[in-house]
C-alpha positions in Angstrom: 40.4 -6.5 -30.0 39.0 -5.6 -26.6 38.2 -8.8 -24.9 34.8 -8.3 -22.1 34.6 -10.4 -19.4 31.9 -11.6 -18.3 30.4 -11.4 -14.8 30.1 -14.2 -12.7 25.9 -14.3 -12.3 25.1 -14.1 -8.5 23.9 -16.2 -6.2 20.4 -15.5 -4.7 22.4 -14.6 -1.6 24.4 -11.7 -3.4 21.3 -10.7 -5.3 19.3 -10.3 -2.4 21.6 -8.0 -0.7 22.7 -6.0 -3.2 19.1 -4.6 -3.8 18.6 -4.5 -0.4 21.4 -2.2 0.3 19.9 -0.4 -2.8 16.7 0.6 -2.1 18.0 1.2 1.8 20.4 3.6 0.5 17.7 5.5 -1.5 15.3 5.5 1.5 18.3 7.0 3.8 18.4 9.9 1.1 22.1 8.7 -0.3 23.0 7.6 -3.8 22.8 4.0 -4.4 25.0 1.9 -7.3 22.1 2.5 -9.4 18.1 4.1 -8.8 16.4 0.6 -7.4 13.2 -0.4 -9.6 10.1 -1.4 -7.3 7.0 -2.9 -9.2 3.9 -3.7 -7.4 0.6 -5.3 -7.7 -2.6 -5.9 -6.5 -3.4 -8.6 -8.6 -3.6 -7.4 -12.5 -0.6 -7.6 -13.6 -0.2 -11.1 -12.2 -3.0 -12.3 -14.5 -0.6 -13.2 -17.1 -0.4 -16.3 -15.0 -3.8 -16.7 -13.3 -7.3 -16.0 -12.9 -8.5 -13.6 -10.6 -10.5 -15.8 -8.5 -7.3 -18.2 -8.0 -5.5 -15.2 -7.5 -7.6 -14.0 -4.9 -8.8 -17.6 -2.9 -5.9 -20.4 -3.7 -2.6 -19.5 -1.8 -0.4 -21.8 -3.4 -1.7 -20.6 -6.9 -0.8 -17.0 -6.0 2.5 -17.9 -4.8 3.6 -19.6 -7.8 2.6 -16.8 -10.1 4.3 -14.3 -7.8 7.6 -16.2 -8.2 6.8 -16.7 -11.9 6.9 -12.8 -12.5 9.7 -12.1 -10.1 11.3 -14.5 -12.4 10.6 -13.8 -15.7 11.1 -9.6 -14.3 14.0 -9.3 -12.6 13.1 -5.9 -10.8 14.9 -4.6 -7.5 11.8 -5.2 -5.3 8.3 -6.6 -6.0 5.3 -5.7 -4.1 2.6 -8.2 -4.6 -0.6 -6.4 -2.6 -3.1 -9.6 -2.9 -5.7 -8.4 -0.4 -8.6 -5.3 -0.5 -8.6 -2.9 1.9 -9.2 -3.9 5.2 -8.1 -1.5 7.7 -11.8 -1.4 9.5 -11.7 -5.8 10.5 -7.5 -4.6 11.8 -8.5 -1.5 13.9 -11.6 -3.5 14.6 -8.9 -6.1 16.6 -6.2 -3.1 17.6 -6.3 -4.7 20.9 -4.5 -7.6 19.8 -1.5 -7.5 18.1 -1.6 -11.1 16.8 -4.8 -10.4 15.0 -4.8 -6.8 13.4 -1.8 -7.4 11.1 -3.4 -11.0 9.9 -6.7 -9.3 8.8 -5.2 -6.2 7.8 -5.3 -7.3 3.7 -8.8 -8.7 3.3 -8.8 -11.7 1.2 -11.6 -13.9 -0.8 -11.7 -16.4 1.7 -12.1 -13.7 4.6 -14.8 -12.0 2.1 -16.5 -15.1 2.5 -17.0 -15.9 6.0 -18.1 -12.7 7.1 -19.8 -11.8 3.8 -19.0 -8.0 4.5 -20.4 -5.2 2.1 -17.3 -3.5 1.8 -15.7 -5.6 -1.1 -16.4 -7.5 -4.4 -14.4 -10.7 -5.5 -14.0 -12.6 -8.9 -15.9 -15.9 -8.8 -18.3 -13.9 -6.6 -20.1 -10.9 -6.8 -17.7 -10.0 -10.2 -16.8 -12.2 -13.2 -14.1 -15.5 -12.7 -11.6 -13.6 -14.3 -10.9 -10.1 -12.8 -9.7 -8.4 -9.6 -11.1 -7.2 -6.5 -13.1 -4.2 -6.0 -13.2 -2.2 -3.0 -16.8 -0.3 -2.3 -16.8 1.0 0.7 -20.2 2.3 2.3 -22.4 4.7 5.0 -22.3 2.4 8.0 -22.6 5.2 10.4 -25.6 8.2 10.9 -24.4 11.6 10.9 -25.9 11.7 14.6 -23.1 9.0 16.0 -20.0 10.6 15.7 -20.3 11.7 19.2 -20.6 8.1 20.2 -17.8 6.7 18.1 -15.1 9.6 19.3 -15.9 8.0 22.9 -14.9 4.8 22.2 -13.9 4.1 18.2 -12.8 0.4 18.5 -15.8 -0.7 21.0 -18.1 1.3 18.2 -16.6 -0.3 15.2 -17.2 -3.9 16.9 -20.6 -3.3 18.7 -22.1 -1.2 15.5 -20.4 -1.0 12.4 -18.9 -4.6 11.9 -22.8 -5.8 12.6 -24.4 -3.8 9.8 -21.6 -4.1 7.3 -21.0 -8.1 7.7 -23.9 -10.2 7.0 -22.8 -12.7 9.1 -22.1 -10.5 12.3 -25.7 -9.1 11.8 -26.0 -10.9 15.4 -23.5 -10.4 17.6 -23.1 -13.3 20.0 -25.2 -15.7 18.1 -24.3 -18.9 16.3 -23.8 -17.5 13.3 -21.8 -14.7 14.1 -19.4 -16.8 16.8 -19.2 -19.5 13.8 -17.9 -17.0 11.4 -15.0 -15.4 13.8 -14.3 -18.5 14.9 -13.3 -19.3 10.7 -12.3 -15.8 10.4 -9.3 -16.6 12.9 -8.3 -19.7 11.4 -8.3 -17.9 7.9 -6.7 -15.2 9.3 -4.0 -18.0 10.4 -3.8 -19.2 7.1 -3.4 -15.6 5.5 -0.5 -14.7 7.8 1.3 -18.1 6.9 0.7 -16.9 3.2 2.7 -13.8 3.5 5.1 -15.2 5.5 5.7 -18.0 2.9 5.7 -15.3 0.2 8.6 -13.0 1.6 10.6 -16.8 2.5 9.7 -17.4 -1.4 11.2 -14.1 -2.6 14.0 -14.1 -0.9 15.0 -17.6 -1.9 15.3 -16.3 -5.8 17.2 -13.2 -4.3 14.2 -10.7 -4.2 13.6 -8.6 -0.9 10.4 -7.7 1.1 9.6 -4.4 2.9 9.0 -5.8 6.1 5.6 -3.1 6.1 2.9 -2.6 8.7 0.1 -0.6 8.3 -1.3 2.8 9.2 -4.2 5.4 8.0 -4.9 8.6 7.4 -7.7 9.5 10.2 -10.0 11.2 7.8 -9.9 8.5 5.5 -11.2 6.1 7.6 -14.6 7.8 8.1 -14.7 8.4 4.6 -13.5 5.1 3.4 -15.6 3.1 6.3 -17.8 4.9 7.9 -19.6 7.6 5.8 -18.3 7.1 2.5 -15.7 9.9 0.9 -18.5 11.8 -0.2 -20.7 11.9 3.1 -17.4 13.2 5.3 -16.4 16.3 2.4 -19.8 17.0 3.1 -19.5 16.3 7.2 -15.9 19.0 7.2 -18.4 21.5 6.1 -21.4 20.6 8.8 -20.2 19.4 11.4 -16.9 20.1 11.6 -16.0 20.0 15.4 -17.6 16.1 15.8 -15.2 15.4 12.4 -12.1 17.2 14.2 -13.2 15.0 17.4 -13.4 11.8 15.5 -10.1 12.0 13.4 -8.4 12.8 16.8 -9.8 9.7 18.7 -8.6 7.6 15.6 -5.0 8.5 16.1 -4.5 6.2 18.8 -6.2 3.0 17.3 -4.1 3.1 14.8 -0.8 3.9 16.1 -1.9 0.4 18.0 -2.3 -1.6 15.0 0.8 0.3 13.2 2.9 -1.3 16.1 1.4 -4.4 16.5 4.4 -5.5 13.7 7.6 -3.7 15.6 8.4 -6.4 17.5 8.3 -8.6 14.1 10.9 -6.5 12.7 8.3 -3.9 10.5 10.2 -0.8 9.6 8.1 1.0 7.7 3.7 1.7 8.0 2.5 1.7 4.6 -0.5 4.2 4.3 -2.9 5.4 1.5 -4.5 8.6 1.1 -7.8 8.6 -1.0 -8.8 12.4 0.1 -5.6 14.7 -0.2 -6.9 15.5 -3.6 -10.1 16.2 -3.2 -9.3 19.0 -0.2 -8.1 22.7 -1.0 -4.9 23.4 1.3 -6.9 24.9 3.8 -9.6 22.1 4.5 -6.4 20.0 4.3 -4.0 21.6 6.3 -7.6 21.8 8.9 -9.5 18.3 8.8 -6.5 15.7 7.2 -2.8 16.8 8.0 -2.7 17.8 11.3 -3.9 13.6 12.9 -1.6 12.1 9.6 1.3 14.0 10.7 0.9 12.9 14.2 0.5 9.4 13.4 3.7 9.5 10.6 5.9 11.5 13.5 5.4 9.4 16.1 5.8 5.7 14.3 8.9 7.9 13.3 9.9 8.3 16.8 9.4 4.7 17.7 11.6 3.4 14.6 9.1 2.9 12.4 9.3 5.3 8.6 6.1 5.7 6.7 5.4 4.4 3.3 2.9 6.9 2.2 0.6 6.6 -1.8 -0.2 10.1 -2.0 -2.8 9.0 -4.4 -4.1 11.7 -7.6 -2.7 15.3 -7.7 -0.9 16.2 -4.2 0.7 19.4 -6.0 -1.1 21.2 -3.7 -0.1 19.7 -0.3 3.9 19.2 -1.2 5.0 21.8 0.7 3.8 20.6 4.1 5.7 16.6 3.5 8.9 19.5 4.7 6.8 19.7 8.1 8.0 16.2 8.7 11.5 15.0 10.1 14.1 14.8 7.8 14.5 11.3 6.5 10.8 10.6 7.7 10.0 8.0 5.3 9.2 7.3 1.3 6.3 9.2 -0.9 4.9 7.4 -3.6 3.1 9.5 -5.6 0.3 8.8 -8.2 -0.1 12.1 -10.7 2.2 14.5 -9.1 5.4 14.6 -11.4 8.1 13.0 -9.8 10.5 15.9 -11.2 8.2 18.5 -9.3 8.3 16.6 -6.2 12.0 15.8 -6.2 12.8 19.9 -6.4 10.6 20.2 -3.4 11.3 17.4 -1.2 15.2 16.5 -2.7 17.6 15.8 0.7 14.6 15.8 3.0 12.2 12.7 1.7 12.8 9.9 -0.2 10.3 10.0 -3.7 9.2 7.6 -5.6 7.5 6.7 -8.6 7.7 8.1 -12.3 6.3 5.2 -14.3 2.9 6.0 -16.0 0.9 2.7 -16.7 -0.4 4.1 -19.8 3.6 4.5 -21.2 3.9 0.7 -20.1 0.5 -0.5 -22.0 0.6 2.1 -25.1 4.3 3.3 -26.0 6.8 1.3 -27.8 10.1 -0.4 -26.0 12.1 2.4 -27.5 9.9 5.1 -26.3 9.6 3.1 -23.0 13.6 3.7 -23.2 13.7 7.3 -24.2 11.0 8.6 -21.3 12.6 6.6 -18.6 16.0 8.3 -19.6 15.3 12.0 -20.0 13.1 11.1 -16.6 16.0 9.8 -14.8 18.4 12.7 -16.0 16.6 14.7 -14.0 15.4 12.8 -10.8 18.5 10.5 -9.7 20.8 13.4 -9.3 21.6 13.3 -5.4 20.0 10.0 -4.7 16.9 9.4 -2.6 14.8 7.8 -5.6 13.2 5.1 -6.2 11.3 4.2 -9.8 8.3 2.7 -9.7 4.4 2.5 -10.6 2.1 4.1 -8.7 -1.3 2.3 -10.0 -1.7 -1.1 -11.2 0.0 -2.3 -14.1 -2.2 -4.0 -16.8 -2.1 -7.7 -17.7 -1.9 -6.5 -21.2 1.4 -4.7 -21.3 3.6 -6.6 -23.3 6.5 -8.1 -22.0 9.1 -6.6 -24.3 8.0 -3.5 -22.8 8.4 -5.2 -19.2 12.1 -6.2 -20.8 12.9 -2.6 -21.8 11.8 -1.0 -18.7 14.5 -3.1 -16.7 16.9 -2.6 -19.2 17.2 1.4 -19.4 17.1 1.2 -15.6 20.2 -0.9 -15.7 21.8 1.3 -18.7 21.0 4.8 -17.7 20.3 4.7 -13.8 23.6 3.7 -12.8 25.3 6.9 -10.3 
């Protein structure tokens, strides 16, 4: 009778290396021991352990259900994302590198001081027990692009933060000095948060990915400035001011991308909301040309790009090869992992492959069999990383949690 041995469990230590090294080896294109398994969240899935609104505005709350999962899930990497978007308030302060990153991830509390339009928060504006909603909103005519290309960070603070923040209606007031006086203590506060989080991780042997942030151009005006709607619309009008705009945008946010280097940041996470919603030629004219510029040169100054090609991108797949070998990691949402891997295999890193629906409908077994056939395919040659793309439901049972970790440890092993 065969007699197995059993493995001496590791330390956090040894745990948080090894998947380190992991997911490092799949970012560098190369076969790890085994595909690494990232999860992420921005606040649902974590509801197994918490309301929303303490999610949201209670630090100490949100840390302990962070550590709860990482826990209870023992994935290569987890990626709690407990803020809305708030790339306007960090180009807003692109200036100053010791503010952007802090108010990069808006959070209740922030939500609260400035009382901006952009967002809705449980216990607020939505019920106790649910997560954020970003809104977005027309804060800018169609007449002031001219003036924001001039100057898009003195135009963002003199005009749009005033109309989109209730309590910077006034600039220079009481009211308006009171709340970024509080906003800067909060934004104190946040920064400690994440910090504490990452120290948190790593003490039960979990890494971070130490991320800054980036944009796409184009997505800013739609996202901040005109809503996504009013700038499809703009590309078609006024196409020139758009061109001008997305150009003067580039280097705001290279600012704010870099305001993390000298913290050690290795990679600018950036999500695209209009890829999809552009035919390749509107894309490859209004959107590509100012991302590419932005994701080349972070490249060039050590930085690689963690890009959510959110919906289809089948479309735009072929031009990720106009970037430098090694560039960075694409996420995708809908585009078929398998479909991307044949186009981008020994060039980018892909990741994703795990369909929330499969998590919250199939059974553990069918979990097991996608997951299997899916990795036959994809972890030949390394440079993949399994993972969600959209938010995982609180709902999803936690045997089929348990049998998604376990078919990565049975059948992903190179």
């Amino acid at each position: 009778m065969r007699v197995v041995k059993e493995s001496k469990p590791k330390t956090p230590e040894e745990a948080l290396t090894e998947r380190r090294e992991r997911i490092e080896k799949a970012v560098e294109l190369k076969e790890p021991d085994k595909v690494p398994l990232i999860l992420s969240s921005c606040g649902d899935l974590l509801r197994k352990y918490i309301t929303g609104h303490d999610l949201y505005f209670n630090y100490e709350k949100a840390r302990e259900a962070v550590i709860k999962f990482v826990k209870d899930y023992q994935v290569d990497m987890f990626l709690p994302v407990l803020g809305a978007e708030g790339f306007i308030f960090a180009l807003a302060f692109a200036e100053y590198p010791d503010i952007a990153p802090a108010v990069r991830f808006w959070s209740g509390p922030m939500h609260d001081i400035l009382k901006d339009k952009f967002t809705k928060w449980p216990g607020r504006e939505l019920p106790e027990d649910s997560i954020f909603q970003f809104i977005g909103g027309q804060f800018m005519d169609i007449k002031e692009y001219a003036k924001f290309s001039e100057d898009p960070i003195a135009f963002v603070n003199e005009v749009i933060l005033p109309r989109s923040c209730i309590n910077l209606e006034k600039i220079g007031s009481p009211k308006a000095n009171a709340a970024l006086i509080r906003l800067g203590s909060e934004a104190s506060k946040a920064l400690k948060f994440l910090v504490d989080v990452t120290v948190d991780l790593a003490n039960v042997g979990m890494p971070s990915l130490p991320l800054t942030s980036a944009y796409a151009p184009l997505d800013y005006i739609g996202d901040f400035l005109r809503t996504p709607v009013g700038v499809l619309l703009d590309i078609r009008r006024y196409p020139d001011e758009v061109k001008r705009a997305c150009e003067a945008l580039v280097e705001p946010i290279i600012k704010v991308a870099l305001a993390l280097k000298p913290a050690g940041a290795k990679y600018a996470f950036i999500p695209l909301h209009l890829n999809e919603y552009l035919s390749p030629k509107l894309y490859n004219e209004f959107y590509w040309p100012t991302l590419k510029k932005i994701i080349i040169t972070l490249y060039e100054q050590g930085i690689k790009s963690f890009v959510f090609f959110e919906g289809w991108h089948d479309a735009h797949l072929e031009t990720i090869l106009d970037l430098p070998k090694g560039w960075g990691v694409a996420l995708f949402e809908k585009t078929d992992v398998r479909k991307a891997k044949k186009v981008l295999a020994g060039h980018t890193c892909v990741m994703g492959g795990i369909p929330s629906s499969l998590l919250l409908e199939a059974s553990p077994d069918k979990i097991k069999e996608y997951i299997k056939n899916l990795l036959k395919e994809v972890k030949v040659g390394g440079g993949f990383i399994l993972a969600n793309s959209v938010e995982i439901p609180k709902d999803v049972p936690s045997e089929n949690l348990r049998a998604l970790i376990e078919v990565v440890e049975e059948e992903g092993r190179y």
